[in-house]
N, C-alpha and C positions, 0 to 999 in steps of 0.2 A: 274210650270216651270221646263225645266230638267237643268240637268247639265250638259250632253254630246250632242254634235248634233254627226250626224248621215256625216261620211267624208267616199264620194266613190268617186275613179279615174275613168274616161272616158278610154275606152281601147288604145284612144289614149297616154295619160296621166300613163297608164301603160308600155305600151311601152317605150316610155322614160325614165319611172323610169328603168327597167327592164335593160336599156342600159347604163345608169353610173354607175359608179365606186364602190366599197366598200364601201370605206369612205362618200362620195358624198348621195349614200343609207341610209346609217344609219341619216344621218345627217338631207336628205327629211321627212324619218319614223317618225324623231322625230319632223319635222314641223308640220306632218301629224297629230300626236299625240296631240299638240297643240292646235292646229285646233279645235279637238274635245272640247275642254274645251267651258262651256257658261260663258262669253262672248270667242269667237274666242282667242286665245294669239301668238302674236308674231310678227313681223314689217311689218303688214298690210295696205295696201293705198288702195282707194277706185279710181282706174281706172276713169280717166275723159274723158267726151265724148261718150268710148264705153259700159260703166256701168262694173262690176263687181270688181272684189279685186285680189289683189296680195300680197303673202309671199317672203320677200325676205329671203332666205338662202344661205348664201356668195355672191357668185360670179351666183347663179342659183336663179330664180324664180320661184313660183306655182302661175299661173291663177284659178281663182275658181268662180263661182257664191253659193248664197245664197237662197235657197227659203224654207220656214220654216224652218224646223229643220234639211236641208237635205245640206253640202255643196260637190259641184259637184266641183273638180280638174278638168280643161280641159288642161292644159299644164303646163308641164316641160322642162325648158330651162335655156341656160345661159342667161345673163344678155344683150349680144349681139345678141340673135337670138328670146328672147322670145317671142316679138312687131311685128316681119316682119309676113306680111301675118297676122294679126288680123282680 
């Protein structure tokens, strides 16, 4: 068994990170950082209906799915925009 999984953003998912703030950055980095740990860490829910997981970090979200050892970030948003267009 490992102890790190294997956290890559989607270029979309880069994007957005890339376009907020400082503070906002550091804050994702270290969700991101979290992420890696086995089991996942941090205030994860597991998405109903359309399958996948969500981090929340303040007032922003990270969408991500799961498949082995590999989690895929597909979006970064705030808490008001992350949901539209799913």
């Amino acid at each position: 068994m490992r102890d790190i999984m294997n956290v890559l953003l989607s270029e979309k998912a880069q994007n957005q990170y890339d376009r907020l703030n400082e503070p906002m950055r550091g804050r994702i980095a270290l969700a991101v950082k979290k992420l890696e740990a086995e089991p996942p860490q941090g205030d994860i829910k597991r998405l109903k209906g359309v399958g996948g997981y969500r981090v929340r970090v303040g007032s922003y979200r990270m969408l991500f799915d799961i498949k082995d050892d590999v989690i895929l970030v597909y979006k970064i948003d705030s808490r008001g925009n992350i949901y539209k267009g799913r």
